[in-house]
C-alpha positions, 0 to 999 in steps of 0.5 A: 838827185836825192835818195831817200833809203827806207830800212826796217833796221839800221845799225850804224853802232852797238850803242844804239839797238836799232839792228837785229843782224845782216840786214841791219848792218848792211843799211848801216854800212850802205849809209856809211859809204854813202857818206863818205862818197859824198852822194845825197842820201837820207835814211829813215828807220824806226826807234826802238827804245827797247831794242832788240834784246840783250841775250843771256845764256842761262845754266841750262844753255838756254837763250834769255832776253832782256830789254832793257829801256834805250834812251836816245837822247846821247846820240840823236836830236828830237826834232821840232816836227810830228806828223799824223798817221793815220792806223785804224781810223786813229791820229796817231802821231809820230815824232822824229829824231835826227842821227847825223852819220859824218863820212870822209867827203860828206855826211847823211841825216838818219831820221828815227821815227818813234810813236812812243809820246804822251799824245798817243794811247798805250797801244800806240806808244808800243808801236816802236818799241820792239824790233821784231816783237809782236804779232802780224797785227804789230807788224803791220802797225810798225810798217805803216808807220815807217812807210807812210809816217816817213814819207809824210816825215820827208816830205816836210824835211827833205822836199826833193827826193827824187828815188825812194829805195825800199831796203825790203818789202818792209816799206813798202806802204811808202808807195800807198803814200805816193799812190794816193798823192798821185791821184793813183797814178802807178806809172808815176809811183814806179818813176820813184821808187827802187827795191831791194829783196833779202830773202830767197825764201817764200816764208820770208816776204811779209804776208797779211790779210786783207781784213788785216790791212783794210782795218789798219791801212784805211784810206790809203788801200787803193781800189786795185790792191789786189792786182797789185798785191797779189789776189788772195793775201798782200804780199808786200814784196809782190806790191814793192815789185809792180810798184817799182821802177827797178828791182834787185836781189843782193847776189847773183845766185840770190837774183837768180832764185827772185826771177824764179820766185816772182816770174815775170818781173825783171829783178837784177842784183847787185852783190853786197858789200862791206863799209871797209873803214868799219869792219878792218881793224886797228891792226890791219889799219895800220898796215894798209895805211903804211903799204898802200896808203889810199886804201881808206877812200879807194878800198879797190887799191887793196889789190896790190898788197905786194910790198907788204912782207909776209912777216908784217901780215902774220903780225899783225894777223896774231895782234888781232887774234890776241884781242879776241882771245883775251876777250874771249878769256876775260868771259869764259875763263877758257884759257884760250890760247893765240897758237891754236887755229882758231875758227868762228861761227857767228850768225843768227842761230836760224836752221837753215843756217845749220850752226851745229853741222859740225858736230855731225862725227864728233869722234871725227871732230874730236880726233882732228881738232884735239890740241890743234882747233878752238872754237868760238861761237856766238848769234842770237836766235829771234824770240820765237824761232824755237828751232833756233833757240834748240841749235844754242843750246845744243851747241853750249851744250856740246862745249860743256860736255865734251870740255875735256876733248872739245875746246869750244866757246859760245859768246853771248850777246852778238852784236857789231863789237863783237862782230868787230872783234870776231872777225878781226880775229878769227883764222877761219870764218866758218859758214854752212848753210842750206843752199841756196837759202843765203841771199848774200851773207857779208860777214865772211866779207869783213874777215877778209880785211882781217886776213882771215880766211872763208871756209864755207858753202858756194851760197850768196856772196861767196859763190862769185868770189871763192877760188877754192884753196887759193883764197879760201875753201868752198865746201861742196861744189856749186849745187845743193847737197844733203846735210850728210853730203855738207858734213863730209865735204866739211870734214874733207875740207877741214882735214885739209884746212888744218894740215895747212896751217900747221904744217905749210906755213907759207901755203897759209900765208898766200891764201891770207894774201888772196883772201885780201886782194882777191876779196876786199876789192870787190866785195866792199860798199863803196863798190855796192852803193856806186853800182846803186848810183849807177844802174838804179839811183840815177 
């Protein structure tokens, strides 16, 4: 048995920008616990040599991006090897670069796909550049090149896969491939090919013409396309799920809102999870590594924290809160403080997710929080999602404006080190979005090996794991509530949540227990990739 898992995005590190956010991160914490559990995977991704961006923060709280120009050559080999896609009736050659990710018991080879060499015309170099840049005709260009470029990339480097996963519809091309190999076979293609959904939203699948795809796919377009595609429009989630053997979402909620989308077809879930020696901190490292000592290859023994004393925990707690406030300081000059409960939001500034809810009452807001909450906020908004760009600069806004009785601060440029330092150090890890718009969410899942506490809507990942004010706060009940409705709940609730902290010391601490032992032994990737292993990969 060998693996190959395709994934638009993959960020293993904030030294290389092959990542934009969830999706990203999750492939890269799923090829980590791969690696070290030893089980035979291989990754394939595209190189962006102008990453996603760098975002600035301009004057008027207005979102900048940069692309500054990425050179691989510190992290990654160039391989001896290209292989010839072809896009519009033009050879167009790709090359391939080799990451190795070492893990505790084994290691897995990412290969980095990229376009950009001196054999190809202009337009083709471009292809790889950007993540998430450009039009549909861009896009389709680049998913061509990860599903049948990497295909044709493996076939020469890594022979014997035996299960292609597609991590989103994005790879989906990979199965054109296989079709056109297999002489049209499609029972023989869903033999060897597992899927993953991400999104429970229609807007999300990728959707293209079939002028489109025609002109760009050529050959690798099969007579049948439409039966497997859809009628009207390719839709790639649609083709990814008849061409598949197995089918998944990436929480219970979220696979139950995929068999309601795409009736007929049978999509399981597996919940998501969090690569446990990435996300936890030096601080809880080392207090794991003192107490329970086998946490680092077993992350389920984390349930028996017991014998560490509460005095441990706090300290530890105020460690890793003193990193992030003195980041936070050394960019804002805010004068943050370690006493204040400190609560973060931090996610891709999209509506859905409603990152201004919060300030629904300020005078509410203002009252409970004056002396006693700060607030640090940080996420970047895709390029052209102009709603999301409005929800930074309302938030930047709302800080300078109201400085004098709101102490809040947005941090630029979110990414996996500021995640890192973000979520070690956070009290509390707020989450609002519009139900049941969050397929999993899993950065509320690394706050809980930080001894951080969620407060947050029962959407996605949090739904299976919230017991509500013994490991953490659920805002609302198990149904889809008005934006009127989430404010007042959240308001209740953040009344609630700070009372506690001030005044029942130890009614704190137990929920900082739980939110450990409860949380960090499920919602892990050793778990999520051996429940792969299990039900889908063998």
């Amino acid at each position: 048995m060998k693996v190959a898992y395709f994934s638009m995005e993959i960020g293993l590190n904030e030294n290389m920008p092959t990542y934009s956010g969830g999706l990203g991160i999750l492939a890269g914490d799923h090829i980590k616990s791969a690696a070290d559990l030893n089980i035979p995977l291989v990754a394939v991704t595209l190189l962006y040599k102008r990453g996603y961006f760098i975002q600035n923060i301009n004057p008027l709280g207005l979102q900048e991006e940069i692309y500054p120009y990425f050179d691989p050559r510190a992290f990654m080999e160039p391989l001896p090897l290209k292989v010839v896609v072809r896009i519009e009736g033009r050879d167009v050659q790709v090359g391939v670069w080799k990451y190795i990710q070492p893990g505790m018991t084994g290691r897995v080879p990412v290969y980095f796909l990229d376009t950009d060499l001196p054999a190809n015309a202009a337009d083709d170099r471009l292809i790889t550049q950007y993540l998430y840049g450009g039009d549909s005709h861009t896009r389709i260009a680049q998913e061509v090149v990860l599903g049948i470029g990497g295909y044709m990339a493996l076939k020469r480097l890594e022979p014997k896969i035996t299960t292609f996963h597609m991590n989103e519809g994005h790879a989906v091309f990979l199965t054109l491939a296989l079709l056109k190999e297999h002489g049209g076979d499609a029972a023989e293609v869903r033999s060897r090919c597992v899927f993953t959904t991400h999104t429970p939203v229609p807007a999300g699948h990728d959707k293209f013409t079939y002028e489109l795809a025609s002109q760009v796919l050529g050959d690798f377009m099969p007579q049948n396309i439409r039966q497997l595609a859809g009628e009207s429009i390719l839709n790639t989630t649609v083709l990814a799920l008849n061409l598949s053997r197995s089918a998944n979402g990436v929480s219970e909620l979220h696979g139950e809102i995929s068999r309601q989308m795409f009736p007929g077809f049978d999509i399981g879930h597996i919940t998501n999870g969090v690569h446990h020696l990435s996300w936890t901190g030096p601080e809880f490292q080392e207090l794991f590594d003192k107490y329970v000592p086998n946490w680092r290859h077993d992350p389920a023994q984390l349930g028996e924290i017991s014998l560490i004393p509460d005095s441990e925990i706090s300290e530890a707690k105020k460690k890793a809160k003193k990193r992030l406030i003195s980041y936070i300081n050394s960019v804002s000059g805010a004068g943050f403080t370690d006493e204040l409960l400190t609560i973060c939001f931090a996610r891709r500034a999209a509506a859905y997710k409603r990152s201004t809810l919060i300030f629904s009452d300020l005078e509410y807001l203002f009252n409970l929080s004056f002396d006693r909450v700060q607030f640090v906020f940080a996420g970047k908004s895709h390029p052209q999602d102009a709603p999301g760009k409005e929800l930074i600069r309302e938030v930047v806004n709302i800080g300078k404006q109201y400085e004098n009785k709101l102490r809040l601060v947005f941090v630029p440029n979110y990414n996996i080190w500021v995640a890192g330092l973000m979520t070690a150090g956070a009290d509390v890890w707020l989450n609002t979005p519009r139900r049941p718009r969050e397929a999993s969410g899993t950065s509320g899942m690394k706050v809980c090996f930080n001894g951080g506490v969620n407060m947050s809507v029962l959407d996605g990942w949090w739904r299976e794991a919230c017991r509500n004010r013994i490991n953490g706060w659920a805002i609302g009940d198990d149904e889809d509530q008005s934006d009127e409705a989430a404010a007042a709940d959240l308001y209740q609730d953040l009344d609630d949540m700070v009372s506690t902290y001030y005044s029942k010391p130890r009614q704190w601490l137990s929920i900082m227990r739980h939110s450990i032992s409860d949380i960090t032994p499920q919602f892990n990737t050793h778990r999520m990739v051996m429940e792969y292993f299990r039900k889908y990969y063998r």
